[in-house]
N, CA, C and O atoms as a GROMACS GRO file, in nm:
protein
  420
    1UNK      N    1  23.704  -4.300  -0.245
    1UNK     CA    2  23.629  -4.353  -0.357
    1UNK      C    3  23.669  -4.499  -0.382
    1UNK      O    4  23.791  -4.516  -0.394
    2UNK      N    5  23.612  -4.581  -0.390
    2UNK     CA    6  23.634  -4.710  -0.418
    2UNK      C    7  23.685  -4.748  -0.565
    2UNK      O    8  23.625  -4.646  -0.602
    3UNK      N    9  23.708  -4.770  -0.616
    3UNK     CA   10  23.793  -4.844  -0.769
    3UNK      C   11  23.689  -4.912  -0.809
    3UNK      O   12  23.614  -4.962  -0.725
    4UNK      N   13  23.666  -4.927  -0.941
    4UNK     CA   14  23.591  -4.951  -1.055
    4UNK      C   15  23.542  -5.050  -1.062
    4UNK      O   16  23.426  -5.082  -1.085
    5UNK      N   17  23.713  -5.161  -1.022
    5UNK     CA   18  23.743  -5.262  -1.062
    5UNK      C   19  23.684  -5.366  -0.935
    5UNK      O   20  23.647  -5.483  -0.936
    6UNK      N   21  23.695  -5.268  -0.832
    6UNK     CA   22  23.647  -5.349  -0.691
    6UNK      C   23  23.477  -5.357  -0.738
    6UNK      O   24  23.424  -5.464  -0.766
    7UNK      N   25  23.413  -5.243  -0.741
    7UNK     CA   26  23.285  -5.243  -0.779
    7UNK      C   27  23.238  -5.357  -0.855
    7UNK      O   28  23.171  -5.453  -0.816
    8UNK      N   29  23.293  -5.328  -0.988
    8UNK     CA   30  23.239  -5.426  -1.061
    8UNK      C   31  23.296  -5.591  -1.064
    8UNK      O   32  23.269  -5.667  -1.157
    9UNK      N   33  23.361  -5.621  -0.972
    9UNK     CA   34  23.401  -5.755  -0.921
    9UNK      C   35  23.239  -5.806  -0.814
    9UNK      O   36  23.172  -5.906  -0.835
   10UNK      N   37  23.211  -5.692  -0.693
   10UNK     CA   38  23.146  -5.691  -0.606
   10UNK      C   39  23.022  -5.748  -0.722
   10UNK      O   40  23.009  -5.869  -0.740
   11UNK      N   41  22.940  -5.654  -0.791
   11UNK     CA   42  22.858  -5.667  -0.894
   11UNK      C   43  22.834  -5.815  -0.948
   11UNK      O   44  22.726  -5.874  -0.948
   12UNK      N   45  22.969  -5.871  -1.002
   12UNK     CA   46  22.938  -6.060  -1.032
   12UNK      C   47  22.927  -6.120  -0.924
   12UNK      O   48  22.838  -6.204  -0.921
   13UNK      N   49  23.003  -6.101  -0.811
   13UNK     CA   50  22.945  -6.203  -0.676
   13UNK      C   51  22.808  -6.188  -0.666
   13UNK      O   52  22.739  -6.289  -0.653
   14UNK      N   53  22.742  -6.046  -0.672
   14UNK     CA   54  22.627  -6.006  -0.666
   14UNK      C   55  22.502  -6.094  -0.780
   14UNK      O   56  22.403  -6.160  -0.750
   15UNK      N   57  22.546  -6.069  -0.878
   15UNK     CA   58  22.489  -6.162  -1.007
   15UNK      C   59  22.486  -6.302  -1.010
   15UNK      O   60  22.395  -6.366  -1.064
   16UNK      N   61  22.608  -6.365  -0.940
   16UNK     CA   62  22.632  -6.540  -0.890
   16UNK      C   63  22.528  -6.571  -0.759
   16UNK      O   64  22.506  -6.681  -0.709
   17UNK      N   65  22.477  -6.455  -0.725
   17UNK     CA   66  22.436  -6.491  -0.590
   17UNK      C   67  22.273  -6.495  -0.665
   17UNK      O   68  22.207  -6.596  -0.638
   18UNK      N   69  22.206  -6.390  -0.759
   18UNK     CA   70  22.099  -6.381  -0.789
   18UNK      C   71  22.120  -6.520  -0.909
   18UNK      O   72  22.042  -6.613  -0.891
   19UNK      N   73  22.187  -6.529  -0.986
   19UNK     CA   74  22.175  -6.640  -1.024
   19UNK      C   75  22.131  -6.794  -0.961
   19UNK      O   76  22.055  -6.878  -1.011
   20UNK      N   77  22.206  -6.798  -0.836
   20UNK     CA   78  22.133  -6.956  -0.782
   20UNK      C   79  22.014  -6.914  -0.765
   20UNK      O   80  21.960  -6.976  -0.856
   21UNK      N   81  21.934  -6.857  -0.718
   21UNK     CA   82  21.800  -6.818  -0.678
   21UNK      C   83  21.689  -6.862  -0.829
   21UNK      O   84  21.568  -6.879  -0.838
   22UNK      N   85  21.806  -6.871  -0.935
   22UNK     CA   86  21.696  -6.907  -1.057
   22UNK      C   87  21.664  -7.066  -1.064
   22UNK      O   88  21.750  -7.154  -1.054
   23UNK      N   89  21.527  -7.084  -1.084
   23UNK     CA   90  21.542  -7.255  -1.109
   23UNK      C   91  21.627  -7.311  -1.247
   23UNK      O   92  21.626  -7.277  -1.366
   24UNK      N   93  21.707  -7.424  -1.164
   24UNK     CA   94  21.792  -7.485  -1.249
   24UNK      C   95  21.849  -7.632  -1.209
   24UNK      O   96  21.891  -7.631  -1.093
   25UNK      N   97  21.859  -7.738  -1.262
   25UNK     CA   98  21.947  -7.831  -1.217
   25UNK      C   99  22.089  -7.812  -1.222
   25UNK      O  100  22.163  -7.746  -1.295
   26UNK      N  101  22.104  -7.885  -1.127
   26UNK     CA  102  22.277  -7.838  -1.078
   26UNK      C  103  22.350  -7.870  -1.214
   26UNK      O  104  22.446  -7.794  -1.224
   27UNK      N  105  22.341  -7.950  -1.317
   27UNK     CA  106  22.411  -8.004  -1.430
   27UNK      C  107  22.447  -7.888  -1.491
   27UNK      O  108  22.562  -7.844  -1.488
   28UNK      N  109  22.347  -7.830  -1.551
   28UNK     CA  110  22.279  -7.672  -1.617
   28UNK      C  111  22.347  -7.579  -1.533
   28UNK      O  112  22.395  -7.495  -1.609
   29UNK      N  113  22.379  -7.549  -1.403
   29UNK     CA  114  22.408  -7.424  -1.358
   29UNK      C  115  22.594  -7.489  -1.322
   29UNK      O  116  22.675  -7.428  -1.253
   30UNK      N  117  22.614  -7.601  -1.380
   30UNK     CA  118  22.779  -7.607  -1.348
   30UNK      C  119  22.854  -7.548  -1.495
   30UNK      O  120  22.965  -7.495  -1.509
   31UNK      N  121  22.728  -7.585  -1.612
   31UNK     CA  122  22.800  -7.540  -1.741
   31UNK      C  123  22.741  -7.349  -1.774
   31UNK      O  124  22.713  -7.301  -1.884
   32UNK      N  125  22.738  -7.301  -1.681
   32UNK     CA  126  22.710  -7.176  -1.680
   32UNK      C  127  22.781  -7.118  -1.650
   32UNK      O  128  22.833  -7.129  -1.539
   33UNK      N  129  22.814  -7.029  -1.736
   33UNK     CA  130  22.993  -6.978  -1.718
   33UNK      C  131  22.961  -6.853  -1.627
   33UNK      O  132  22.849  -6.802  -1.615
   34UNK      N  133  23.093  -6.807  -1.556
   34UNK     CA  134  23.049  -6.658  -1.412
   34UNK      C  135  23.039  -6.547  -1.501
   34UNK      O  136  23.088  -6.557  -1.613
   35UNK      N  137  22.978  -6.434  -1.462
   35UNK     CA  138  22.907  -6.300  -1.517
   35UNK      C  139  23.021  -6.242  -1.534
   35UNK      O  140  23.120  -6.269  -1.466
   36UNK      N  141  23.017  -6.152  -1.631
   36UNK     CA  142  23.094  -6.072  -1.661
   36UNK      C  143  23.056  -5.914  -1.601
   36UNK      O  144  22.938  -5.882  -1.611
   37UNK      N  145  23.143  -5.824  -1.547
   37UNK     CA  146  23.124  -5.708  -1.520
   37UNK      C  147  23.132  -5.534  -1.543
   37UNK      O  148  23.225  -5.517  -1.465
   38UNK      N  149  23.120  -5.484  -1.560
   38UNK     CA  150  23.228  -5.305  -1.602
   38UNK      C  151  23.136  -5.229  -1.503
   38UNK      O  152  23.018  -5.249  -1.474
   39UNK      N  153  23.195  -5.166  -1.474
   39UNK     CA  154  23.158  -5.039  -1.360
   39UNK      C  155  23.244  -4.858  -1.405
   39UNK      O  156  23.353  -4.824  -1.450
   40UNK      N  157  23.135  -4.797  -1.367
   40UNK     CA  158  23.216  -4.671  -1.404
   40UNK      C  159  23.116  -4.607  -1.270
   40UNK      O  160  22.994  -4.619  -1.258
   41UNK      N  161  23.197  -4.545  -1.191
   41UNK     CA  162  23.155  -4.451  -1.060
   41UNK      C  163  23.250  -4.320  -1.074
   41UNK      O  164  23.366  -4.295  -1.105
   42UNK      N  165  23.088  -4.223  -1.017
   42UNK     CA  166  23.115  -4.110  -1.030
   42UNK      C  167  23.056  -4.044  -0.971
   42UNK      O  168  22.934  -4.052  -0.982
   43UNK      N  169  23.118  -3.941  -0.876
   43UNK     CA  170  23.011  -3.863  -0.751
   43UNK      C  171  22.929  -3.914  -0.712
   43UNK      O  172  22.817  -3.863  -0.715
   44UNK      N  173  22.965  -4.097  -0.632
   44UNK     CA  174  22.885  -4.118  -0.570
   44UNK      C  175  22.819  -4.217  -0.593
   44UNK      O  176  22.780  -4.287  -0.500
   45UNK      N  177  22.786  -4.253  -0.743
   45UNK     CA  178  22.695  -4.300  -0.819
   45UNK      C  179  22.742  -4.396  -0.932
   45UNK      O  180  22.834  -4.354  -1.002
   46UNK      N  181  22.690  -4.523  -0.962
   46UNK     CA  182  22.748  -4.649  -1.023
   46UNK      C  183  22.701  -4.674  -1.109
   46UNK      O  184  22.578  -4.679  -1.095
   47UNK      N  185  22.739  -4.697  -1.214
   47UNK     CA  186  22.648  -4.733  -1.356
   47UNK      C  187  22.729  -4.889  -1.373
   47UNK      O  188  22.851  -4.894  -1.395
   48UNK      N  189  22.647  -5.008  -1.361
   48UNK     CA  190  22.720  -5.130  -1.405
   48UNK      C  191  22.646  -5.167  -1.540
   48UNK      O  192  22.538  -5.137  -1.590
   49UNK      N  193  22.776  -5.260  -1.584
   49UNK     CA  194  22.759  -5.381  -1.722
   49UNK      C  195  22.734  -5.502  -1.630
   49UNK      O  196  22.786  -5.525  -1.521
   50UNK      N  197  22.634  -5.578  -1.704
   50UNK     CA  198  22.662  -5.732  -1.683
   50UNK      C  199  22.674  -5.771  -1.758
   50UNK      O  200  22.680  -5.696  -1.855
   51UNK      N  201  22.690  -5.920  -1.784
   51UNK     CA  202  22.672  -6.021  -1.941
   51UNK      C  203  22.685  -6.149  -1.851
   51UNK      O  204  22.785  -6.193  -1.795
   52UNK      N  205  22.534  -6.205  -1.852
   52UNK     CA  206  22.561  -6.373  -1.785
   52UNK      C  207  22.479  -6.409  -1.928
   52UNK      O  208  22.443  -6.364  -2.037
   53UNK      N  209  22.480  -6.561  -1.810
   53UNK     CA  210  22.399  -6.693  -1.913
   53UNK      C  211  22.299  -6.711  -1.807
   53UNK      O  212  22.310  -6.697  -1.685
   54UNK      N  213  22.171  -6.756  -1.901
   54UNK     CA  214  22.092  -6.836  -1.759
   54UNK      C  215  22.036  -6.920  -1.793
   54UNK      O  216  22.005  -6.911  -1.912
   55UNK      N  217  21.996  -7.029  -1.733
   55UNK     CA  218  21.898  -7.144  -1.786
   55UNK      C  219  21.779  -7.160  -1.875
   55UNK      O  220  21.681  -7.087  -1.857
   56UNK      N  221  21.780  -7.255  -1.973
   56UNK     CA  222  21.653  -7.222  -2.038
   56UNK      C  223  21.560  -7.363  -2.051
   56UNK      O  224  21.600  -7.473  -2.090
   57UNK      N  225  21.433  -7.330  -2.010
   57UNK     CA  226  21.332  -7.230  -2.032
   57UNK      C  227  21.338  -7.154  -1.871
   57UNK      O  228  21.341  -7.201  -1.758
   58UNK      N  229  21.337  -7.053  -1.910
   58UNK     CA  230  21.268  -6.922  -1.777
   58UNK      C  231  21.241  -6.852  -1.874
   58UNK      O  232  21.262  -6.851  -1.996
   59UNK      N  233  21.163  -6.760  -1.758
   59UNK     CA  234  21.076  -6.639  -1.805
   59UNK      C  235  21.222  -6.548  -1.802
   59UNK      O  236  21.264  -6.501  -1.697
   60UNK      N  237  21.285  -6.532  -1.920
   60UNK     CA  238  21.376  -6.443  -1.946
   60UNK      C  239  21.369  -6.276  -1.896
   60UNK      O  240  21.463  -6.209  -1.852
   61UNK      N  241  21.190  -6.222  -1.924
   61UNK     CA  242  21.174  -6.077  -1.836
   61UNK      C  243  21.184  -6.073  -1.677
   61UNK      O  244  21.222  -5.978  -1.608
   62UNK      N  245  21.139  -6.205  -1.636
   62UNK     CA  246  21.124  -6.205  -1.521
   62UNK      C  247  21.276  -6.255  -1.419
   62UNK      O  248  21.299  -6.211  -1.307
   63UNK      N  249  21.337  -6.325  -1.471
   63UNK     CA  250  21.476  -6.297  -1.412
   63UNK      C  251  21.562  -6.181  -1.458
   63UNK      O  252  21.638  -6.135  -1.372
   64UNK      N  253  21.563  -6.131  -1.564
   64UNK     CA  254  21.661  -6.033  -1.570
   64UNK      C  255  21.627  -5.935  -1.490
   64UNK      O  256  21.722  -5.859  -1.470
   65UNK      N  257  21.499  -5.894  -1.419
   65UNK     CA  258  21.419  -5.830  -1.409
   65UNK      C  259  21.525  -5.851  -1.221
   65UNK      O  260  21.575  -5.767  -1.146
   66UNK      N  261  21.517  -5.971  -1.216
   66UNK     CA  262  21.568  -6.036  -1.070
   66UNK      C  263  21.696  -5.980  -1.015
   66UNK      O  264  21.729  -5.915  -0.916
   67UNK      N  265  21.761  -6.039  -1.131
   67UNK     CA  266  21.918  -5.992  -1.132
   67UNK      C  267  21.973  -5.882  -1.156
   67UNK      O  268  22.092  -5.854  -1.142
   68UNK      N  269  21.877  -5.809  -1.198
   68UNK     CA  270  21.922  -5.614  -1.209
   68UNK      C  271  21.882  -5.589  -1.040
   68UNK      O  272  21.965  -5.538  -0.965
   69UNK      N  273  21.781  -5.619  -1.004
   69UNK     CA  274  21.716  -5.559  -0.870
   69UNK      C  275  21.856  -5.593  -0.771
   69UNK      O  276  21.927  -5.506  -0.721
   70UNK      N  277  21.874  -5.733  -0.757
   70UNK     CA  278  21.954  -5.770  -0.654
   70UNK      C  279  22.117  -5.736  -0.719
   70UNK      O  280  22.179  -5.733  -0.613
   71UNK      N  281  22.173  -5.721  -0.777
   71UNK     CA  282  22.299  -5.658  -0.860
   71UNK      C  283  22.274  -5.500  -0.772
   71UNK      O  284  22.361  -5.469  -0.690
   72UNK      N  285  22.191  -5.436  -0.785
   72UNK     CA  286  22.163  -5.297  -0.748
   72UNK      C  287  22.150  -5.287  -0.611
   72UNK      O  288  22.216  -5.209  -0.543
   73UNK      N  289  22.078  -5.354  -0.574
   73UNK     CA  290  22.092  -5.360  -0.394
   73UNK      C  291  22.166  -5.405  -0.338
   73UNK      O  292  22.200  -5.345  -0.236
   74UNK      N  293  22.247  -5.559  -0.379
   74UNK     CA  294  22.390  -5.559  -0.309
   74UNK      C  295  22.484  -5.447  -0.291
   74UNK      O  296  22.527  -5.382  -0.196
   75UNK      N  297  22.505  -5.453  -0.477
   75UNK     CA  298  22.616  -5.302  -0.521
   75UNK      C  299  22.586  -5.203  -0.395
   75UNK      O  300  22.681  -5.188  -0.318
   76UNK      N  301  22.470  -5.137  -0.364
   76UNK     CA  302  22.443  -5.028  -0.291
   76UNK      C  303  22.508  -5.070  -0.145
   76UNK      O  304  22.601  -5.020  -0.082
   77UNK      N  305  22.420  -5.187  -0.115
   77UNK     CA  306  22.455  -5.214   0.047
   77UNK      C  307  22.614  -5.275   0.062
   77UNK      O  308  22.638  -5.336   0.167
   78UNK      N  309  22.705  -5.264  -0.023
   78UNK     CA  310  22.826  -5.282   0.002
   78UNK      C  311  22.944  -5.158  -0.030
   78UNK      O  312  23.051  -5.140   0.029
   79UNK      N  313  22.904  -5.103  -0.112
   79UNK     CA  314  22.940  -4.974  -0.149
   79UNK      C  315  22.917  -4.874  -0.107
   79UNK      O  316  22.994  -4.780  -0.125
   80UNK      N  317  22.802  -4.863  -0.037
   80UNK     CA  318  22.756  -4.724  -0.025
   80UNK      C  319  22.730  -4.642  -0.150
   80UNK      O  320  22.715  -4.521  -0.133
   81UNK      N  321  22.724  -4.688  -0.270
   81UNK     CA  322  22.751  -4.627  -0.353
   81UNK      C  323  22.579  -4.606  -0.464
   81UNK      O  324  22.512  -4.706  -0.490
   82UNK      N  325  22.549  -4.507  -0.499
   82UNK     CA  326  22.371  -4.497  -0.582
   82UNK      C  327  22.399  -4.568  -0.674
   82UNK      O  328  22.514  -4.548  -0.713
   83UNK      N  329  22.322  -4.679  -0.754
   83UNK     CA  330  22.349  -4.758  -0.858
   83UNK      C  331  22.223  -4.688  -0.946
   83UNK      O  332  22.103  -4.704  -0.921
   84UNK      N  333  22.269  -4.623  -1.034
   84UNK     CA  334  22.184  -4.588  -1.134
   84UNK      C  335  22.155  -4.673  -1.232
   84UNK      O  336  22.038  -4.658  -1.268
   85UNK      N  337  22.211  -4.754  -1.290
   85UNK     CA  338  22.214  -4.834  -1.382
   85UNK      C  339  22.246  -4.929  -1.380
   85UNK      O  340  22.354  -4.941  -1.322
   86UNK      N  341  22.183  -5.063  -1.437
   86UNK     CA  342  22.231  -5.164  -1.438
   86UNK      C  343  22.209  -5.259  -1.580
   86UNK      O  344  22.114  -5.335  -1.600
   87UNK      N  345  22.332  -5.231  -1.676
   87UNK     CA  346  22.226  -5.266  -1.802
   87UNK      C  347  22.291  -5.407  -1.803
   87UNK      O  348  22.407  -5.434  -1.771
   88UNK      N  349  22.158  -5.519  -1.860
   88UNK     CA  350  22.211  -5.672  -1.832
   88UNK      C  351  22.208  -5.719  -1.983
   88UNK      O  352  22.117  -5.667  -2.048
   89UNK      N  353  22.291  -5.810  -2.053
   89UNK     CA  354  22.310  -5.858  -2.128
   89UNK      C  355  22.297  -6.005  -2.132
   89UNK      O  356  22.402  -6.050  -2.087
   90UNK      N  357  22.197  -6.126  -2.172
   90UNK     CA  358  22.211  -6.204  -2.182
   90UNK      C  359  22.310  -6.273  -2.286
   90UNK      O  360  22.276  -6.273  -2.404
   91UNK      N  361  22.442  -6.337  -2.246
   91UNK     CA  362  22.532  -6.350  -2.333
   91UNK      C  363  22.460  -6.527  -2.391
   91UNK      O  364  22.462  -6.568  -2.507
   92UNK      N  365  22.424  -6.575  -2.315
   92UNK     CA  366  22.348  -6.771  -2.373
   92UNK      C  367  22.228  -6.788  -2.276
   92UNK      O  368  22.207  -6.750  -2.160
   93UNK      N  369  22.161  -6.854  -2.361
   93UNK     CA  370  22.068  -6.953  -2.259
   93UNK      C  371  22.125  -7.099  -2.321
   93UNK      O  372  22.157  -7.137  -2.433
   94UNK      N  373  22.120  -7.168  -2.170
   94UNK     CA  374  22.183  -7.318  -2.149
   94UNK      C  375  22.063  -7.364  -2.124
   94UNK      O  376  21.987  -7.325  -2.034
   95UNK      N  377  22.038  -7.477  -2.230
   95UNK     CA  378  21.856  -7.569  -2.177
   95UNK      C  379  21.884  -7.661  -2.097
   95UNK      O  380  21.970  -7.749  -2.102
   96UNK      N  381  21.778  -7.629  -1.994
   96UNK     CA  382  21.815  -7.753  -1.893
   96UNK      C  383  21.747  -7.863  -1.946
   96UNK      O  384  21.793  -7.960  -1.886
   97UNK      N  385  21.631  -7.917  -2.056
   97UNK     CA  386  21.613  -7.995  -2.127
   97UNK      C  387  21.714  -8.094  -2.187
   97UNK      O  388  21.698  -8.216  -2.200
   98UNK      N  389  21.826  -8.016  -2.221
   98UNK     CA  390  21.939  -8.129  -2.285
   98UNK      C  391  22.028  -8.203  -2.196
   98UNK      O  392  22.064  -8.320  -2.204
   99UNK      N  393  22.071  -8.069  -2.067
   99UNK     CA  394  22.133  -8.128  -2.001
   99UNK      C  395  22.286  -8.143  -2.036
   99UNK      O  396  22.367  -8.227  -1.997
  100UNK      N  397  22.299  -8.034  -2.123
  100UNK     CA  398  22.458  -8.034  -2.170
  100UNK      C  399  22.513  -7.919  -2.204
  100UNK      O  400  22.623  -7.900  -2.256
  101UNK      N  401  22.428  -7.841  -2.172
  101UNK     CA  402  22.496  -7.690  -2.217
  101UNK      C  403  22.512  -7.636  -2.336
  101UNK      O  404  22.603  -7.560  -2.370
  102UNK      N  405  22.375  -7.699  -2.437
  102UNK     CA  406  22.421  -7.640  -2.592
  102UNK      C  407  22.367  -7.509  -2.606
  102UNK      O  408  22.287  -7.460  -2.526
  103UNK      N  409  22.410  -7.454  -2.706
  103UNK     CA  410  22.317  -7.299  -2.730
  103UNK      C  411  22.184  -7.326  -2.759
  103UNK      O  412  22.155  -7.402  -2.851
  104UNK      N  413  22.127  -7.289  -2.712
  104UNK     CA  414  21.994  -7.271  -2.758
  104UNK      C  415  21.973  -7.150  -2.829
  104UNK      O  416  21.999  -7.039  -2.782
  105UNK      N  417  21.901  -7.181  -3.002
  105UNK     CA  418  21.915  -7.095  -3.096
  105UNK      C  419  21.789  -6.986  -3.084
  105UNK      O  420  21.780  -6.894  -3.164
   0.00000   0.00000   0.00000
């Protein structure tokens, strides 16, 4: 059985990787802090946490939408492991309008 902790490490590389794929200027995606993770596996089967940031303006349904899919198919194709779940938390959006990384309210 693989460890939790390996999983859900695997899971943010996984999330850093679907993250570049979002449009962003490099300024915007340097003040974007790395994903956060939790994993709990059990017979087989993976239930992950995320919590990133992502650039703003995007279509917020349509990337989270991104980054659950590819979070779930890495997780799988490195684990071997069924990812049932993948619940995502947007912790900020960073506007690439400002160009400095403020919250956007």
């Amino acid at each position: 059985m693989i460890p939790e902790k390996v999983v859900a490490r695997i899971a943010v590389r996984a999330a850093r990787e679907a993250l570049l794929r979002q449009p962003a200027p490099p300024l915007v995606r340097s003040v974007l802090a790395d994903p956060r993770s939790s994993a709990v596996v059990h017979r087989g089967a993976a239930r992950l946490g995320l919590t990133v940031e992502l650039p703003y303006p995007i279509d917020i349904a349509d990337a989270s939408r991104r980054v659950q899919e590819h979070v779930a198919q890495r997780v799988a194709q490195l684990t071997d492991l069924r990812v049932t779940d993948v619940n995502l938390v947007i912790g900020r959006l960073v506007s690439v309008e400002s160009q400095e990384g403020r919250r956007v309210a």
